[in-house]
C-alpha positions in Angstrom: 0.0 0.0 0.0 1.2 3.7 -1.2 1.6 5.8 2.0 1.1 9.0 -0.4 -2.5 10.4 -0.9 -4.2 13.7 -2.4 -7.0 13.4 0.4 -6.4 12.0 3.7 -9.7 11.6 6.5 -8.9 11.0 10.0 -11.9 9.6 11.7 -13.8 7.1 10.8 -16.6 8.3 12.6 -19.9 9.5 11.1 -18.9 12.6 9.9 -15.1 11.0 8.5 -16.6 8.5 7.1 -19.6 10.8 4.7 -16.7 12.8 4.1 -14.7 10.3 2.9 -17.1 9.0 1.1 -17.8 12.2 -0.9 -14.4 12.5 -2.1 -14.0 9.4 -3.0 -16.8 9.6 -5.6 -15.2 11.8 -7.1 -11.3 11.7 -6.9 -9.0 9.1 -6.4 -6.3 8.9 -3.8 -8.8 9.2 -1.0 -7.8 8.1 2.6 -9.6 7.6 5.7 -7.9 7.0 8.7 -9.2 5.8 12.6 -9.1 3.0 14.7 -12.0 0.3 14.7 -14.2 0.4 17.9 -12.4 -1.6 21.0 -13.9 -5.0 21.7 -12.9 -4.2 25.7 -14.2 -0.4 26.2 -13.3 -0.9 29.9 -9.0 -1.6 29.4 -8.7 0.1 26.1 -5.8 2.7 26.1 -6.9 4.6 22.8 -9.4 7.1 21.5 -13.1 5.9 21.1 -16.0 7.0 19.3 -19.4 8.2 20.3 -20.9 6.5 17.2 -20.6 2.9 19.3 -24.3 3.3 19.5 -27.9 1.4 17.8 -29.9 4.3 18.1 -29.8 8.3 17.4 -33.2 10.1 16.6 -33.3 11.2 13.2 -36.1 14.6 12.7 -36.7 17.2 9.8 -38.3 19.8 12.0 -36.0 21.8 13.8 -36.3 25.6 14.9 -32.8 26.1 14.1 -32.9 26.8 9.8 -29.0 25.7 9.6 -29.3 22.7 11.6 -32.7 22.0 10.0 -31.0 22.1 6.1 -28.1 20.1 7.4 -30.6 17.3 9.0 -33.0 17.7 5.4 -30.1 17.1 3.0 -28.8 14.1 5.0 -32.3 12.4 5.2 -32.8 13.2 1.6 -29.8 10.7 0.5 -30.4 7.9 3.3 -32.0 5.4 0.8 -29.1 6.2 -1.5 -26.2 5.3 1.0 -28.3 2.3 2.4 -29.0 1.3 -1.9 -25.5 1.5 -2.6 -23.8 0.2 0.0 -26.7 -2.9 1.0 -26.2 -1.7 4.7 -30.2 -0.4 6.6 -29.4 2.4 9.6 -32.5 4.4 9.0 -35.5 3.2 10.9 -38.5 5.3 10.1 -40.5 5.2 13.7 -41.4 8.8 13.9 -40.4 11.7 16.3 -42.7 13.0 19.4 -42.0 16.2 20.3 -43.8 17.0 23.6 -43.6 19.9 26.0 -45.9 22.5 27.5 -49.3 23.3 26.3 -48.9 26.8 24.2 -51.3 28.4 26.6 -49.6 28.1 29.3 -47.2 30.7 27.6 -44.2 28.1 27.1 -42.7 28.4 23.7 -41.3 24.8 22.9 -44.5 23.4 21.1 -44.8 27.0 19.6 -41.4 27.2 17.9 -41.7 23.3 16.7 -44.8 24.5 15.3 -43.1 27.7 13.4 -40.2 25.4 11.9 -42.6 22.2 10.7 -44.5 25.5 8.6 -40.9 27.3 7.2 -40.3 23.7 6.1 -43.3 22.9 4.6 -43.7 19.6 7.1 -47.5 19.1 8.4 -46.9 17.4 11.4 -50.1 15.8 14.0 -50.7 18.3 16.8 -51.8 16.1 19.7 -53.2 17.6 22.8 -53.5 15.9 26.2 -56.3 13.7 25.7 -55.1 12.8 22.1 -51.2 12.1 23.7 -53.1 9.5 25.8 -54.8 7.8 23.0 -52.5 7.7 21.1 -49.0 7.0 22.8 -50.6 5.5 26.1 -46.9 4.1 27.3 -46.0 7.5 27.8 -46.7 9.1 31.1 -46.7 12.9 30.3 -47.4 16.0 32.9 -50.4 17.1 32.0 -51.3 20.2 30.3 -49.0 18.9 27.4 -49.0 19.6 23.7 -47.4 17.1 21.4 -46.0 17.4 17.6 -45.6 14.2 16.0 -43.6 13.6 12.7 -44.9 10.4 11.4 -42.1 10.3 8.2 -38.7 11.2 7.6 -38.4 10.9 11.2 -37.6 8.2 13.9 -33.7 7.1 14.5 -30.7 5.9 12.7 -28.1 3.1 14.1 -24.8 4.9 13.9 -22.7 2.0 13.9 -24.5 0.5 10.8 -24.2 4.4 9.2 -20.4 4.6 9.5 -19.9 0.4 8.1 -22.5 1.9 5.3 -20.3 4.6 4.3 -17.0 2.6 4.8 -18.1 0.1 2.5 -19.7 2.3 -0.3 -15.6 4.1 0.6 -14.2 1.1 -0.6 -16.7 0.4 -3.3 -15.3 3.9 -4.7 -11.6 3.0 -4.5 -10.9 4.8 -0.8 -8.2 3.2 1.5 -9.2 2.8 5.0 -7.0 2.5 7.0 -7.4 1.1 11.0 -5.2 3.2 13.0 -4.6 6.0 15.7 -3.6 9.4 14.3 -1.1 10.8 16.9 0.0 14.2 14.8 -1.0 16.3 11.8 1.9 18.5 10.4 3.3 20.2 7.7 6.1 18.9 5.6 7.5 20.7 2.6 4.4 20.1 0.0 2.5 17.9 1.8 0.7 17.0 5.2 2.3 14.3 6.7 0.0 12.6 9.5 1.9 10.2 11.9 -0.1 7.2 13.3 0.4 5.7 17.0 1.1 2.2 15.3 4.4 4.1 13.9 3.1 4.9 9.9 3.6 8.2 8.6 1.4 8.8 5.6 1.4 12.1 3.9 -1.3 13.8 1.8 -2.3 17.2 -0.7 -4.8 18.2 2.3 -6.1 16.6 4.9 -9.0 16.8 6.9 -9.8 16.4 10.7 -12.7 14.5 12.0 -12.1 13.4 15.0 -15.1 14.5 17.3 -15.0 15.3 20.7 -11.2 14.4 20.5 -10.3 17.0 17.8 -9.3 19.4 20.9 -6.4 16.7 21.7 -3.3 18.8 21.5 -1.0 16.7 19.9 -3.0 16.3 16.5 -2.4 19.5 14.9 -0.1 23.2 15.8 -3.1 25.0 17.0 -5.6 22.6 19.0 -9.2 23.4 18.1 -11.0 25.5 20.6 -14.2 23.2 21.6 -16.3 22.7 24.9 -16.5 19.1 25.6 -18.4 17.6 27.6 -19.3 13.7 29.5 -22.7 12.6 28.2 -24.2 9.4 30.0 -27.2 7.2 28.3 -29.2 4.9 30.4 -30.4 1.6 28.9 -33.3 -0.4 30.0 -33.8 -3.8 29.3 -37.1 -5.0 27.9 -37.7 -8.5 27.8 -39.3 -9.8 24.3 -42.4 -11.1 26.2 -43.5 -7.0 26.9 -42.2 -5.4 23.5 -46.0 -5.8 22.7 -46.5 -3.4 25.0 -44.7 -0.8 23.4 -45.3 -1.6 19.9 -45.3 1.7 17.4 -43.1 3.9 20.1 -41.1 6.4 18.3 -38.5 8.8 19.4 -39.5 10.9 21.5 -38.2 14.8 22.7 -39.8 15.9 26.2 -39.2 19.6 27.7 -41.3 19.8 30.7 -42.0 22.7 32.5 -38.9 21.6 34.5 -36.1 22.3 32.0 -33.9 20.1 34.0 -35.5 17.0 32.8 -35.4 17.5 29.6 -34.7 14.4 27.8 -34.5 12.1 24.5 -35.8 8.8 24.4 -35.4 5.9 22.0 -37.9 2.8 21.4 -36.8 0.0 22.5 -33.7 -1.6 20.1 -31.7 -4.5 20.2 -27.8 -4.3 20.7 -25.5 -6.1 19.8 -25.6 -8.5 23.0 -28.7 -9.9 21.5 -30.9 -7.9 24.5 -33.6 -5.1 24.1 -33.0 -1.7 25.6 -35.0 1.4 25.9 -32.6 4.2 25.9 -32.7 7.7 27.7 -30.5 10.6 27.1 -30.1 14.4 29.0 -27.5 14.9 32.0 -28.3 16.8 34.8 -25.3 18.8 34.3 -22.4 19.6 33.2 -19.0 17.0 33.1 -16.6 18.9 31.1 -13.2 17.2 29.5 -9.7 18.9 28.6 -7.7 16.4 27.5 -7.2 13.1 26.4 -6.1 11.8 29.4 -9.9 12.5 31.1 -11.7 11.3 27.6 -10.1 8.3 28.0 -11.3 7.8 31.5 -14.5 8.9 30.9 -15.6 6.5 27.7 -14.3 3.5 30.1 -15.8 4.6 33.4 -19.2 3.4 31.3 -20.9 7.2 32.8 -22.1 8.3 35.9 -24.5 7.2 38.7 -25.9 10.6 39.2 -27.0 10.5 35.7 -28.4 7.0 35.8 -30.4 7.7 39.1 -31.4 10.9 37.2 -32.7 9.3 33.8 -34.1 6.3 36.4 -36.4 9.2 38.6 -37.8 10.7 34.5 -38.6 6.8 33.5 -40.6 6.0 36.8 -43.5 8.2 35.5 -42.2 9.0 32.3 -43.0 5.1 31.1 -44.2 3.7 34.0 -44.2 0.0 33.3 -40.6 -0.3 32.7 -38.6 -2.4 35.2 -36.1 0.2 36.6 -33.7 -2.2 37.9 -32.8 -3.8 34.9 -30.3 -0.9 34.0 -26.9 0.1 32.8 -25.0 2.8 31.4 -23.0 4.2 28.4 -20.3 7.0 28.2 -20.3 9.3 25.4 -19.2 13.1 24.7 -21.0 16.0 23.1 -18.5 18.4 21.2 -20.0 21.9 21.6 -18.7 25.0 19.5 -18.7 28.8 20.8 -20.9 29.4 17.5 -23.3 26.5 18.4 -22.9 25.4 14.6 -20.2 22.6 12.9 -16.7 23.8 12.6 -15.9 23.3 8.9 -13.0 25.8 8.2 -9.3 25.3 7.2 -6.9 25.5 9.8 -3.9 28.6 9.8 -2.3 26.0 7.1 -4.5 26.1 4.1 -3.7 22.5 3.4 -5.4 21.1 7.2 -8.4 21.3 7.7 -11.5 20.6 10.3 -14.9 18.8 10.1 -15.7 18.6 13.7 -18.2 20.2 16.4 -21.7 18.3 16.2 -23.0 20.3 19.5 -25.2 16.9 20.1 -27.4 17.5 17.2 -25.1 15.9 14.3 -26.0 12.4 13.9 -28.7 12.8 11.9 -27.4 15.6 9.8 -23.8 13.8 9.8 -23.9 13.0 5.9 -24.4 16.8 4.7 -22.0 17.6 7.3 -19.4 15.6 6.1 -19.8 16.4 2.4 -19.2 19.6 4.0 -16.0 18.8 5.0 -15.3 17.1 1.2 -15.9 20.2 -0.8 -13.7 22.5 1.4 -10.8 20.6 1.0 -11.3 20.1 -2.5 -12.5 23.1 -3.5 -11.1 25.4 -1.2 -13.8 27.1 0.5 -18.0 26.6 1.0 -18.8 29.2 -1.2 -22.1 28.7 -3.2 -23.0 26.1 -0.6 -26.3 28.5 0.3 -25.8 28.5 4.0 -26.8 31.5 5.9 -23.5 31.2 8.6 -20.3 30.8 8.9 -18.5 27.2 10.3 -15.6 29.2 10.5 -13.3 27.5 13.5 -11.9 28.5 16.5 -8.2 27.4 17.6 -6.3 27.9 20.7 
């Protein structure tokens, strides 16, 4: 294998992977580079990803009109990437939005409302008694309003996402390549990128998409300037003998009046242990990381009990016939930017650039995202892209 390359990727995440698999479409020379996910999270002594998921919820309507284009144009091509490379992530169960009746002077249900009409989505407006009919698992305060998007809507599995565009990567002639990236630097003409495994390969441009671990300050001159932060999911276990029970659940987005409870929700899915979990997302507060010293420690410390107990307290009367004691936890990290959009800018060399900053709203919109990423190192800049902001990047 040639160590030289006019594109390298590293990360072979969700938003490495669609970026890689942009390029590769159209260019040859295309490599993506990043370690596969560790079969022993707990003693592993390298980076992780927080794609090692089943479940994401996947939504057209959001108030924000950026991060609404960016999730529209990544639905919009999910039956391509799952056509060309024979791989299903997209599972269409619907999203329920639920907060605070509009009377009551709370603006959630109001805002949903005013993005579903700039989008041209009709979406069911459900009101207490019709949340009860109609979703009767749920346990909602009442005085709710619900939205419900029936189509284009539900969740994606973001391990099957990233092995979908791997394989349509090789289909198109990429090189992937299963290793660590320790350093990005410039030498002479070209990039050279430096692997923990000991390889040096060297590229044209290259492109950072490493996720929550893009602030490590080894990988390039100037680290990039993110917030990052400890995210714990709880998983519940359903037994197949009550899945009947909660047949037609889709994802599910609840702001109570009590803004600390806010949380996600996925149907039940099953993992890759062969069990069915329920999964609930939405920390009490705030567990920020600096280096990669305390990401390491946090993705195998599995997450934390005051999160568990938290999510546990929400379930109780949230879906009152779950079994609370079958639980366990994940660790994973939101990246969040200062601009509270995607950083998708070159770095102070106009050969390195970033695709990175997902602000815990970029699985779904991770395709559109990464082809983001594709045309500014190819093309040199987003211009014409018809996005109303700038991704420009922050550095230390």
């Amino acid at each position: 294998m040639s160590n030289l390359f006019k594109y390298i990727v590293v990360g072979r995440g969700m938003m490495g992977s669609a970026a890689a698999r942009h390029l590769s479409q159209t260019t040859d020379g295309v490599a993506l580079i990043g370690p596969d996910e560790p079969k022993d999270a707990g003693n592993h002594d390298g980076v992780f990803g927080s794609h090692y998921d089943e479940a994401r919820i996947t939504r057209t309507i959001d108030p924000d009109p950026v991060w609404a284009r960016l999730a529209n144009r990544s639905i919009a091509r999910y039956a391509q990437i799952e056509q060309e490379s024979g791989i299903q992530f997209y599972h269409e169960a619907g999203c329920l939005m639920v907060g605070p009746e509009r009377a009551s002077g709370h603006s959630y249900i109001k805002g949903i409302l005013n993005a579903a009409e700039q989008l041209g989505v009709q979406p069911e407006l459900l009101d207490d008694p019709g949340l009860i009919s109609r979703f009767g698992y749920f346990g909602f305060e009442s005085g709710s309003e619900g939205v419900f998007e029936a189509r284009n809507a539900g969740y994606v599995n973001p391990r099957a996402l990233v092995s979908a565009q791997s394989e349509i990567c090789r289909k198109q002639g990429a090189t992937l390549i299963a290793e660590t990236v320790g350093s990005i630097r410039r030498e002479g003409d070209l990039v050279s990128v430096q692997t923990r495994e000991g390889s040096v390969y060297r590229a044209e441009r290259v492109l950072l998409a490493a996720g929550g671990f893009s602030i490590v300050e080894s990988l390039l001159p100037q680290p990039v300037q993110m917030s990052v932060y400890g995210r714990t999911v709880t998983f519940f276990e359903i037994p197949e003998s009550e899945l009947p029970a909660f047949s037609g659940m889709p994802s599910l987005i609840y702001e109570p009046r009590d803004t600390a409870d806010h949380i996600y929700l996925l149907p039940p899915v099953r993992y890759p242990d062969g069990k069915i979990y329920l999964k609930i997302g939405g920390d009490p507060d705030d567990l920020r990381l600096g280096s990669l010293q305390e990401l390491q420690q946090w993705f195998r410390s599995g997450g934390r009990e005051v999160a568990r107990d938290h999510h546990a307290r929400i379930i109780r009367s949230l879906v009152p016939q779950i079994d609370v004691d079958r639980i366990s936890t994940g660790a994973c990290v939101v990246a969040k930017t200062a601009t509270a959009y995607p950083f998708i800018d070159f770095t102070e060399d106009p050969a390195i650039a970033v695709v990175t900053g997902g602000c815990g709203s970029a699985a779904k919109s991770s395709d559109e995202i990464g082809r983001l990423g594709a045309q500014l190192i190819k093309n040199g800049s987003l211009e014409g892209e018809g996005y109303p902001v700038s991704f420009a990047a922050h550095f230390a």
